[in-house]
N, C-alpha and C positions, 0 to 999 in steps of 0.2 A: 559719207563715211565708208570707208574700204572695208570689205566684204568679213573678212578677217578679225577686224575688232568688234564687228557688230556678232558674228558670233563666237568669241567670247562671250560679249557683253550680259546673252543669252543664257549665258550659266548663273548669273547671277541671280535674278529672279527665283528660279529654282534653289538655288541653295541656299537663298534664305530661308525657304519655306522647310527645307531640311532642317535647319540650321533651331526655327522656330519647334518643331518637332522635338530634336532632340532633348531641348531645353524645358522643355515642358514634362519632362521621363523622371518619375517619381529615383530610380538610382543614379542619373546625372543630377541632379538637385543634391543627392546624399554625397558625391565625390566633388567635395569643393572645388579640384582642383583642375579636375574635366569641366566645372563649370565655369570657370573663370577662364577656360580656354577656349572652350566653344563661344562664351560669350564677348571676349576680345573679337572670335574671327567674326562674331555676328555684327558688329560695331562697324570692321572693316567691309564687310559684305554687303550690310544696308548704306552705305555711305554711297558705291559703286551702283548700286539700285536702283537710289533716289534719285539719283541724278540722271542715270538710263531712263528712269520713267519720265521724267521731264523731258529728256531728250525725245521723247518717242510721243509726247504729248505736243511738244511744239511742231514735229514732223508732220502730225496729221492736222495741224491748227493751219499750218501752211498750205497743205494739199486743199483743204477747205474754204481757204480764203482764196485760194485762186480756183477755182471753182464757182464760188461768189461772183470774181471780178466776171466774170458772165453775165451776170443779171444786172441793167444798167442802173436799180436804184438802190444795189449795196455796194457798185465799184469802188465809190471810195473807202466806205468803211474799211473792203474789203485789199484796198491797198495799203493802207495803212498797218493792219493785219499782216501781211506779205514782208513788208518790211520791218517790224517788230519782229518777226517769225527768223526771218535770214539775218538778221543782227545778232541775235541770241542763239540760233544752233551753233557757229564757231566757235564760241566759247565754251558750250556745254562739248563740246567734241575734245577741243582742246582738255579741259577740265577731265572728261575721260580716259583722256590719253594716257592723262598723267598718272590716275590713278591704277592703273592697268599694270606703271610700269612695275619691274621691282623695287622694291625697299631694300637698300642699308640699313640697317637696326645700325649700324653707329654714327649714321647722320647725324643722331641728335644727342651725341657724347659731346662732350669738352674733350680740347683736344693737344699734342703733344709737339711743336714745331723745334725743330732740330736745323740750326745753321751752321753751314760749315765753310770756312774760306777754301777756295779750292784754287784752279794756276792762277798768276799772280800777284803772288808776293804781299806786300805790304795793301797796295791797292783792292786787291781779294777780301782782304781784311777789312780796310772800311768799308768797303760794298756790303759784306755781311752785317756792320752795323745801319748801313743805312736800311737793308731789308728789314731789320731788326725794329727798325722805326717804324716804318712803313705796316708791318702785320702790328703794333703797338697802334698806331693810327688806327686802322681799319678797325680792329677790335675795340677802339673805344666807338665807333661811330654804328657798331653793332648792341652796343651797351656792354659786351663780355668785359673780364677783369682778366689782367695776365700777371703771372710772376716768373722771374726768371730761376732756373733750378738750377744750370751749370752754367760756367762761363770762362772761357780762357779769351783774354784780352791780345788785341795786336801787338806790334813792338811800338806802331806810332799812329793807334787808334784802332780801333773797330774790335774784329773778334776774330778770333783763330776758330771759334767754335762755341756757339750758344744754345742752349735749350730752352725752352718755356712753354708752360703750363696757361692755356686757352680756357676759363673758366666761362662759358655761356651756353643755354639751348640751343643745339644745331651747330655749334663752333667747328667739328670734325666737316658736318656735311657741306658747310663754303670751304674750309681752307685744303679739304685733301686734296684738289686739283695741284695745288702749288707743289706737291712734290716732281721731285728734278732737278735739270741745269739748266741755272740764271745763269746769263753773259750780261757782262757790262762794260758799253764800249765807252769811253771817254779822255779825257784831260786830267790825270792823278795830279793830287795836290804833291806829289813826290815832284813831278813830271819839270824839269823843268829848261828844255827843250820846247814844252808846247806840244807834243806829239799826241795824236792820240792813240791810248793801249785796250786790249782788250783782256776783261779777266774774266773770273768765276767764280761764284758759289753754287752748293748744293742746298737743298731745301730739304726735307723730309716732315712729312706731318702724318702721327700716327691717333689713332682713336685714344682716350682713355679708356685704360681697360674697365669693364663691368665686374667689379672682385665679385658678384656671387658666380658667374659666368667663367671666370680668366683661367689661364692655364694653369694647372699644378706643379710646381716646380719644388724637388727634394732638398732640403736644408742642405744636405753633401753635395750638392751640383752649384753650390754656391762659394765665393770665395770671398768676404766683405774685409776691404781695408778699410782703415782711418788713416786722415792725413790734419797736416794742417792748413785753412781754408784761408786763400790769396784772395787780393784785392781789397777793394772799400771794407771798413769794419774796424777802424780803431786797433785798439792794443789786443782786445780779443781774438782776433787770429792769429797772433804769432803765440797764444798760451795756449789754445787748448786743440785738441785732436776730432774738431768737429764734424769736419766734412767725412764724407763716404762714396767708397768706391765698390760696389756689388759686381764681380765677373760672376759668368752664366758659365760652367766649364764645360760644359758638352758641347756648345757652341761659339765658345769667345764671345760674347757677346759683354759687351760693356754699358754700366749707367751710374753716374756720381750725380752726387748734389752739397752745393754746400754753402746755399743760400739764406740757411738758419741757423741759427747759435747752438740750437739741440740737435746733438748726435743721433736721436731715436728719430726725430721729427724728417731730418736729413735722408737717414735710412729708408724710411716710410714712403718717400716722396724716391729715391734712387731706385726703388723696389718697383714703385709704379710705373717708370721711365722701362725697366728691366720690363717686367711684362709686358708692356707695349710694343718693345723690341722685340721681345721673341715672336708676338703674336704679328707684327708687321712682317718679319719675315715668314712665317705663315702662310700669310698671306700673300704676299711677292710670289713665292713658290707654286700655290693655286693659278694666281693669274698668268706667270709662266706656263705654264701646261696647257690654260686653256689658250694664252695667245692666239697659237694656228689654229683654231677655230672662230676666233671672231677679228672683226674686223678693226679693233680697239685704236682708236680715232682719237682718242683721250693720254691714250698709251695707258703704261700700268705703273706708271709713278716712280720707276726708278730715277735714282741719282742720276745713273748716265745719260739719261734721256735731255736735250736739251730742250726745255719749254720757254723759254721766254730770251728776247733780248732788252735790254737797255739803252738806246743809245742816244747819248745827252745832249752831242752837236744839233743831230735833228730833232729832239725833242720827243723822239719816238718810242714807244713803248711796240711790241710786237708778239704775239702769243703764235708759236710756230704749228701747234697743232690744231688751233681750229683756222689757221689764216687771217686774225684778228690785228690788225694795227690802228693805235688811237696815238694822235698826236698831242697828247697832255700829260707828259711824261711826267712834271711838275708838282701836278695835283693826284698823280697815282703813286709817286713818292711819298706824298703827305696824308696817302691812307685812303685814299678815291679808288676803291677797288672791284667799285660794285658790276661796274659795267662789263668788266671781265671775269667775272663772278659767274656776273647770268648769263654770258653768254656760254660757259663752258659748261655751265648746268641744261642749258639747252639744245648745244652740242650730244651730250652723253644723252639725252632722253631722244633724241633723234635716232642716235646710236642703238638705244633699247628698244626701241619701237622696230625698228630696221630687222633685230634679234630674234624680236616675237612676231613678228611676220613670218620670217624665216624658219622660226620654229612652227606653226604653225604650217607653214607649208611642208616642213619634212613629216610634220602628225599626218597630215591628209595623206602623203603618199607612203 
């Protein structure tokens, strides 16, 4: 274990014993609200603990057992020992690691994906429906539920532009890598020449906001239209004025919905789209700044970021930021998205660990 996480690791022990102190303080017991905070970090700090202790328990079971293999009538016990011992410390390390890194608190939000055809043309536009499939796949193969909130239809399929609502544990913390620019090279069913064209969509996927947490936003900073709600839906969308359109005016910022037959219900759900955007830009804004400071290997999710290609002759899928290419292009259409999942989750915690080393060595000096 590098020198660096083992002390960290070293606070931990200690601030539990704090941590047990506090808790024990006849006026933290009376301020409910100190106590349930201290007692969250105490939940996170003995987890980190237990595990250190284990770790430090197998360290010395190992130093012991080779120490045995000296004496010739416990060599074998004492290899057997040896190798239990080094089987089981990578994992507890690894398992450490992880837990050391930081946390996103919106990891485990349900979450807000936003497609958008981009160059292109008509081809742009099925590619958006096909992506459109493909996070529908994925999400059922996670268990999550999705529903679509906006949707503007191509001229000869697909989407000009789709949103939807990611309802499951953890939904934000897989799908936020995906934000950026998708390429898709291939053979349009326009195509018919045989050529192959290259187009694009963007992606964006935003947290669900936390309403007791979300930003406050003044009724006069708001501008809410009604319209009438296009596509599937019978005779009921050419009567009534259901859909809604909420502008943000201080910063243009746009969210509709018009997925349900109620106006209030429409609104409710545009509102949510609405907070999420202002707070994704927020955010954008944060991660710009710090950019020149870190090494961001993940990038920071914009639109014009190119993250991925498609392309269909070769069957090739290709993740341009961690240098990832799986030749099953087929089956990560149809929602097989795991594998590039974890690798970008293991990406970014290499990233983090790399951070806090770094930071670490700027404390020491």
């Amino acid at each position: 274990m590098k020198p660096f996480l083992r002390h960290q690791l070293e606070r931990f022990p200690v601030r539990l014993q704090e941590l047990d102190f506090f808790l024990s303080q006849p006026e933290v017991v009376q301020d409910m609200e100190r106590y349930r905070e201290l007692g969250r970090e105490r939940t996170e700090v003995s987890e980190v603990a237990d595990v250190y202790r284990r770790f430090l328990q197998r360290e010395q079971d190992l130093a012991q057992a080779r120490e045995m293999m000296e004496d010739a009538e416990m060599a074998e016990m004492a290899r057997e020992e040896v190798a239990a011992a080094e089987a089981e410390l990578p994992g507890l390390e690894a398992q450490l690691q992880a837990l050391l890194l930081p946390r996103d608190p919106d990891d485990v939000r349900n979450a807000f994906l936003e497609i958008r055809a981009g160059t292109g043309g008509d081809e742009s536009a099925l590619f958006a429906g096909d992506l459109l499939r493909l996070y529908t796949r994925y999400a059922e193969q996670q268990g999550w539920r999705t529903e679509i909130i906006s949707e503007s239809h191509g001229e000869v399929g697909g989407y000009k532009e789709v949103v939807i609502r990611v309802v499951g544990h953890g939904a934000y913390g897989k799908l936020k890598f995906e934000s950026g620019g998708h390429r898709v090279q291939r053979v349009p069913a326009t195509e018919s020449q045989g050529r192959i064209h290259t187009s694009a969509c963007t992606v964006a996927a935003l947290p669900e906001p936390d309403e007791a947490v979300a930003v406050q936003i003044s009724p006069a900073d708001l501008r809410i239209d009604t319209y009438r709600a296009s596509g599937a839906g019978g005779q009921h969308v050419n009567k009534t004025d259901s859909a809604v359109r909420i502008t943000h005016l201080p910063t243009g910022i746009v969210a509709e919905c018009q997925d349900d037959r109620s106006q209030h219900r429409n609104k409710a759900k545009a509102m949510q789209v609405l907070v999420a955007r202002i707070q994704e830009k927020e955010r954008s804004e944060r991660a710009a700044r710090e950019a020149a400071t870190r090494k961001g290997l993940i990038g920071r999710g914009d639109r014009s970021d190119r993250i991925r290609t498609y392309n269909f002759p070769q069957g090739r899928m290709t993740d341009h930021r961690i240098n990832l290419t799986l030749y099953k292009l087929a089956a990560v259409m149809e929602g097989d998205l795991d594998e590039v999942v974890q690798a970008l989750l293991l990406a970014r915690r290499a990233e983090q660990l790399e951070e806090l080393e770094v930071g670490m060595g700027a404390g020491r000096a």
